[in-house]
N, CA and C of each residue as an Amber inpcrd file, in Angstrom:
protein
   345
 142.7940000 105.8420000 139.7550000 143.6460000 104.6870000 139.5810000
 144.8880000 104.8360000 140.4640000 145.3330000 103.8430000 140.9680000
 146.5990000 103.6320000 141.5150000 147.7680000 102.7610000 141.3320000
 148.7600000 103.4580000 140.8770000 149.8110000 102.0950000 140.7630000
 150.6480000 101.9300000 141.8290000 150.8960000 100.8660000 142.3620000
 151.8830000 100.9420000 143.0790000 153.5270000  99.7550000 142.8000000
 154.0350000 100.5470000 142.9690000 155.6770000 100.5090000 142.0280000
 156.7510000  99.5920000 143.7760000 157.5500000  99.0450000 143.5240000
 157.8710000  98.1500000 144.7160000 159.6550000  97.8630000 144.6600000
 160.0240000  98.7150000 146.0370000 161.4830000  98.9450000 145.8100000
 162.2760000  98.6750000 147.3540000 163.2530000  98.0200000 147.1140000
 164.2070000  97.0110000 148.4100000 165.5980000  98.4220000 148.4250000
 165.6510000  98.9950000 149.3250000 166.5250000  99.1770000 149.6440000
 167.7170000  99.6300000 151.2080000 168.5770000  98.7430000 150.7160000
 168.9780000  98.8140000 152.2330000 168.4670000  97.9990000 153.5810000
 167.3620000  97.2350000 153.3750000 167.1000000  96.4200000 154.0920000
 165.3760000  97.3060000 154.2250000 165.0770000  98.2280000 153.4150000
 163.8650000  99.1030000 153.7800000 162.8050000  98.7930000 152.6620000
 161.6110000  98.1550000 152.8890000 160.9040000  98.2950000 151.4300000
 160.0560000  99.0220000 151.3110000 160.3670000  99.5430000 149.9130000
 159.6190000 100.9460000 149.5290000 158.9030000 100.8230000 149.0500000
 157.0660000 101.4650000 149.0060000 155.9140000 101.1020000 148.1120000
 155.9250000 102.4580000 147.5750000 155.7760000 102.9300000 146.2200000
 156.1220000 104.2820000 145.5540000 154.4420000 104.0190000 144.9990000
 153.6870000 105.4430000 145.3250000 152.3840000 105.0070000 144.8930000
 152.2500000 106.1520000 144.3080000 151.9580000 105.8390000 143.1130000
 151.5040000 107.2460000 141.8550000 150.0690000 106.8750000 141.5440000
 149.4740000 108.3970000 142.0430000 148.0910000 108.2020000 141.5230000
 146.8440000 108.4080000 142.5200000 145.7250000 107.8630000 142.8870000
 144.7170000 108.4300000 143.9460000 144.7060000 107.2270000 144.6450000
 144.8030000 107.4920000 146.4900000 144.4850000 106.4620000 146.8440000
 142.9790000 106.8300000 148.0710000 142.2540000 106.3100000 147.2470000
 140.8080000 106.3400000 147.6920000 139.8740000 105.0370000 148.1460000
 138.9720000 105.1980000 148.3880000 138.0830000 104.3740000 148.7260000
 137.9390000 102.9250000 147.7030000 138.3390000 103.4030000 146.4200000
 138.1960000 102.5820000 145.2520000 139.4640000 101.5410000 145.1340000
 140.7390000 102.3040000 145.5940000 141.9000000 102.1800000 144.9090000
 142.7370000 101.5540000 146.5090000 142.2770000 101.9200000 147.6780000
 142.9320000 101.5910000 148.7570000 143.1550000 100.3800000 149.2110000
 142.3270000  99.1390000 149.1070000 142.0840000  97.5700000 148.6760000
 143.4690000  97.2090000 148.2260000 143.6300000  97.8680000 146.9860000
 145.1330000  97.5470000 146.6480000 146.5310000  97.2120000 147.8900000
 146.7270000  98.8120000 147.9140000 147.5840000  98.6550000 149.2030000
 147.4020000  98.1120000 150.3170000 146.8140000  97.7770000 150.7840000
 146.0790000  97.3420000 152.0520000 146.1150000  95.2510000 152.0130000
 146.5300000  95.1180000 150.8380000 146.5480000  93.5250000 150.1190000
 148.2030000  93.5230000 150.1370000 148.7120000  94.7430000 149.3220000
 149.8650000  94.9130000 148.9560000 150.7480000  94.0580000 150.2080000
 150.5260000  95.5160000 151.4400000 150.9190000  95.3690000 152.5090000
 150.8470000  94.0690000 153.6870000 149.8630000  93.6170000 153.1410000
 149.8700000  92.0100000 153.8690000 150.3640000  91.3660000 153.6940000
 150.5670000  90.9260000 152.2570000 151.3330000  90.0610000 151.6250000
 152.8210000  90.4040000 151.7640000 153.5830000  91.4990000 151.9980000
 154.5820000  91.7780000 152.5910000 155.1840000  91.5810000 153.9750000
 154.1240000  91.3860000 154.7240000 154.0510000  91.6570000 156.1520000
 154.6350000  89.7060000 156.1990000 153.4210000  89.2050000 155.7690000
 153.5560000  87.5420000 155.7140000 154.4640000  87.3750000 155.3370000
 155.7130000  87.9650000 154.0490000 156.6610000  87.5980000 153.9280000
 158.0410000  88.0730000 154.5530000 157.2800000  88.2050000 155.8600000
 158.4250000  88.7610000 156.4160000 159.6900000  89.9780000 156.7560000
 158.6070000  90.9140000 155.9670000 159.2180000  92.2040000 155.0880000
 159.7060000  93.3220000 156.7560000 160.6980000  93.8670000 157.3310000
 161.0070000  94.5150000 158.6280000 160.7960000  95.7030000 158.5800000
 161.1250000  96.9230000 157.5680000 160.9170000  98.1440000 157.3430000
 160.3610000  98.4600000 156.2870000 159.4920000  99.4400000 156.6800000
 158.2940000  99.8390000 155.2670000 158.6710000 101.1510000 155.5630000
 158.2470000 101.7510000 153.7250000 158.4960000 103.0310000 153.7000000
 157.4330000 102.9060000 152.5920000 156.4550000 104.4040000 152.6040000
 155.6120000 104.4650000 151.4640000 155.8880000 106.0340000 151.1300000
 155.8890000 105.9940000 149.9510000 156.8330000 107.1110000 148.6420000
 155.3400000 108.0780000 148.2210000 155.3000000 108.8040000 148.9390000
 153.6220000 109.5230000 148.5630000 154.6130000 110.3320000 146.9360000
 155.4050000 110.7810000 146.8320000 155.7700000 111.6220000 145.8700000
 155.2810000 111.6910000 144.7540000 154.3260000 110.5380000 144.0040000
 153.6050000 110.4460000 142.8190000 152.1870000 110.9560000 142.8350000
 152.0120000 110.6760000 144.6280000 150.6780000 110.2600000 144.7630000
 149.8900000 111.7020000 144.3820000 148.7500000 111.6040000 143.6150000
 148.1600000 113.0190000 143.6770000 146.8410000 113.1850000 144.1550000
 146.6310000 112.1870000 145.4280000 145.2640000 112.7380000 145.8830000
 145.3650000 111.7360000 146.8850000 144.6890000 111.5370000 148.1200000
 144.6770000 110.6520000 149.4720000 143.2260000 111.0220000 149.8720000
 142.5910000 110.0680000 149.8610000 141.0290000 110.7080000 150.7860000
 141.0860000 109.8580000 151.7520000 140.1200000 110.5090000 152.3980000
 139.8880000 109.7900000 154.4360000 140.0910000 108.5620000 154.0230000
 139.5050000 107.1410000 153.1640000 139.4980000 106.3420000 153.5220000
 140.7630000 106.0510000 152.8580000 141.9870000 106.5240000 152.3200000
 143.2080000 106.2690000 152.3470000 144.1300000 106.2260000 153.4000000
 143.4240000 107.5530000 153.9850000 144.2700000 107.7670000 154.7580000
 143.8940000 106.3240000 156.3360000 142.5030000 106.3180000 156.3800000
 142.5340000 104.9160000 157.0690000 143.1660000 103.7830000 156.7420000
 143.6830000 103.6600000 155.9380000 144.3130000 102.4340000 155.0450000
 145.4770000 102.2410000 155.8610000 146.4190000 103.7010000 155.4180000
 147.4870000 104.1320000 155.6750000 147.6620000 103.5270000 157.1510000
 146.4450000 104.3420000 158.0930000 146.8450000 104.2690000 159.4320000
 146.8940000 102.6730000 159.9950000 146.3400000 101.5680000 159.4830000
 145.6460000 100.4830000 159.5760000 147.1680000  99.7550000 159.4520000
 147.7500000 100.0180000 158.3750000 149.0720000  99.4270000 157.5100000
 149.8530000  99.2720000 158.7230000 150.4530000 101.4280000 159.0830000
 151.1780000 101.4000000 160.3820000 150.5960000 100.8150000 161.3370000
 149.5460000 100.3280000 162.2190000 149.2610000  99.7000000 163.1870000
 150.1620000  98.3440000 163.0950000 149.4980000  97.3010000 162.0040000
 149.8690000  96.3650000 161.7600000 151.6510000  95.9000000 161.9180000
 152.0210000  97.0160000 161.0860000 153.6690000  97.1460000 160.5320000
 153.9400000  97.1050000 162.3770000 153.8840000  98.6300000 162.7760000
 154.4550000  98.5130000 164.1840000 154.0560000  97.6730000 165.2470000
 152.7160000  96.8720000 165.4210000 152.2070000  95.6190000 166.0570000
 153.2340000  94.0690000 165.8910000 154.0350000  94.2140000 164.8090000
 154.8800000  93.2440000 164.4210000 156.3490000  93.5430000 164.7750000
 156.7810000  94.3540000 165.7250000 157.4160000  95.2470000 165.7310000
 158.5340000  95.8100000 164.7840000 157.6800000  96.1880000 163.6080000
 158.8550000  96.8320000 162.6550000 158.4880000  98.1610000 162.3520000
 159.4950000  98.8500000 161.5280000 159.5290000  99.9790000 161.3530000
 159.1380000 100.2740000 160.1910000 157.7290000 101.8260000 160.3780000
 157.0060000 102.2830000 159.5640000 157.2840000 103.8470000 158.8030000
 157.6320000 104.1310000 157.6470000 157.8740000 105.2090000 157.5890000
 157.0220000 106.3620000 156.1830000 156.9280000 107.6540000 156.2760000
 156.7000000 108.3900000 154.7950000 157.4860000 109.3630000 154.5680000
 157.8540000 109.2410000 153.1940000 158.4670000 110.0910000 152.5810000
 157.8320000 110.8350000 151.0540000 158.7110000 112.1330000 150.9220000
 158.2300000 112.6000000 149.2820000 156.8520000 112.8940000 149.7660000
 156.2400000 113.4240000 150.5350000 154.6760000 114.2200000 150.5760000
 154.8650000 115.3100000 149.5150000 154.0340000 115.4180000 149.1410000
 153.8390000 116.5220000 147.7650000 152.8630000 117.2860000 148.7470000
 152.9080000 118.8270000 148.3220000 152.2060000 119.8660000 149.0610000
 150.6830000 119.3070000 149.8800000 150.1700000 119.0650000 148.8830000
 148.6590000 118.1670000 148.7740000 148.0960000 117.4370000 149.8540000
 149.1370000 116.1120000 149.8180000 149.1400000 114.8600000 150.7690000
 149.6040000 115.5640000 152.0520000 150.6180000 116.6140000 152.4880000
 151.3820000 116.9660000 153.2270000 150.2210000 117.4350000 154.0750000
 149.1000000 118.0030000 153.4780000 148.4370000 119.4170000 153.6540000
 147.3910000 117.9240000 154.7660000 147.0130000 117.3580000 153.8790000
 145.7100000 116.3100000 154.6360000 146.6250000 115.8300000 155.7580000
 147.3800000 115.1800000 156.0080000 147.8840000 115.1560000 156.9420000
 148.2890000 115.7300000 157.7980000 148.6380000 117.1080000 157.6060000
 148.8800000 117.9990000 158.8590000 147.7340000 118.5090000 159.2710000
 146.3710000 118.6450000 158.2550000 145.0690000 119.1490000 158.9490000
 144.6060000 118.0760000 160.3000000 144.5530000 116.9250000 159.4470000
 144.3920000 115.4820000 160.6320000 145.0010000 115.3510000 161.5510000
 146.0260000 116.0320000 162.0260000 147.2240000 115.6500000 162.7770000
 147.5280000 114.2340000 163.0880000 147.3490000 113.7360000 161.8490000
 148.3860000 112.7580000 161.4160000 149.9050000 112.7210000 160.8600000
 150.2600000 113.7990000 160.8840000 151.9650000 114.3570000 160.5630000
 152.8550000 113.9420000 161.8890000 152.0420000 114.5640000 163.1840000
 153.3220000 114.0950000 163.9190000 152.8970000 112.8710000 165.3020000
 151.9040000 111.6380000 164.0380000 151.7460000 110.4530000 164.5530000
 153.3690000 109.5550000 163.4010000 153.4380000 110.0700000 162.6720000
 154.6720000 109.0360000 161.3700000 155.4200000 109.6300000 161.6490000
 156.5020000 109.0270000 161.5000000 157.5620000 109.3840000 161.1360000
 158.2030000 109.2500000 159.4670000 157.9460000 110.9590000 159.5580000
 158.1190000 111.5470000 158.1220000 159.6220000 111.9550000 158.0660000
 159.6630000 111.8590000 156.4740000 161.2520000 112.6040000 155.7000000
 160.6510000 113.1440000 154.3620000 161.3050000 113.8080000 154.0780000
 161.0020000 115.3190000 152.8640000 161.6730000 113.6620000 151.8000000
 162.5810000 113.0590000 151.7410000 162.6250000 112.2550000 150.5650000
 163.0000000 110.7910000 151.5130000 163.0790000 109.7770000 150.3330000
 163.2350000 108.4760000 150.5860000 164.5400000 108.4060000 150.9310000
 165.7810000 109.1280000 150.6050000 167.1570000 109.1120000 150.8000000
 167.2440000 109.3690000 152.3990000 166.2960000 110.2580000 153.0430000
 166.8470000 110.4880000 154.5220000 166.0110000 109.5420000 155.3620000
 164.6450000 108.6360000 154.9780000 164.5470000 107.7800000 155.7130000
 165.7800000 106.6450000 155.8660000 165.9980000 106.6010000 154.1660000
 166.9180000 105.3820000 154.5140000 168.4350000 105.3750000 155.4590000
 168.8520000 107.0190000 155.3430000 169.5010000 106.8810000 156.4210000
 169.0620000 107.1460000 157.5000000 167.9600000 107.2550000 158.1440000
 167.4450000 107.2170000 159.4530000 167.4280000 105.8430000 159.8310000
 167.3590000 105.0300000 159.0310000 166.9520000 103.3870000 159.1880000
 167.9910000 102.8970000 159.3110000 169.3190000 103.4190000 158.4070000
 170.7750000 102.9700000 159.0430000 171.1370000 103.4690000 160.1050000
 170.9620000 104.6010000 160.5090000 171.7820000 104.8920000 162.1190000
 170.3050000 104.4370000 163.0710000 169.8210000 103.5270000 162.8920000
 168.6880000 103.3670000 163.8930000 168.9650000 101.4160000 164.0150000
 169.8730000 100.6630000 163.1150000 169.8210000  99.7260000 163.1170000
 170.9500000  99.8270000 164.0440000
């Protein structure tokens, strides 16, 4: 199961996702994120810190999201990787395709000295 929890700050919106995002559960976000995109939404940030499991086809989700996000030209970001999520991503070398922060507090100031 996946919830995903939905937070404005600073001009950055945050998707906080607790829970597995898999093949089953990835549909979600992937809807989430559109419907954001259409409304016009400029900076995304997604909050892995709950999350306790990511499989390949999450992580395609993920990558699909950032295409989109940065194709529109806005800014894509992750924060809060828990050991786990951290780990699949650095095997993939998908770590130093994002631009990552250890928490949501230092994207958001990356997003202020970048505006």
């Amino acid at each position: 199961m996946l919830k995903i929890s939905e937070l404005s700050v600073d001009g950055i919106f945050i998707l906080i996702l607790e829970g597995k995002l898999d093949s089953i559960t990835s549909e979600l976000l992937e809807k989430k994120s559109e419907s954001l995109l259409a409304h016009g939404e400029k900076t995304f940030l997604i909050d892995f810190e709950k999350l306790e499991y990511i499989s390949s086809f999450g992580l395609r989700i993920v990558i699909g999201i950032a295409k989109k996000v940065k194709a529109a030209g806005n800014n894509f970001y992750l924060a809060s990787m828990n050991e786990s999520v951290r780990e699949i991503f650095e095997v993939t070398g998908l770590l130093s395709v994002f631009d990552t922060f250890e928490n949501v507090s230092e994207a958001v100031n990356h997003s202020k000295k970048k505006s």
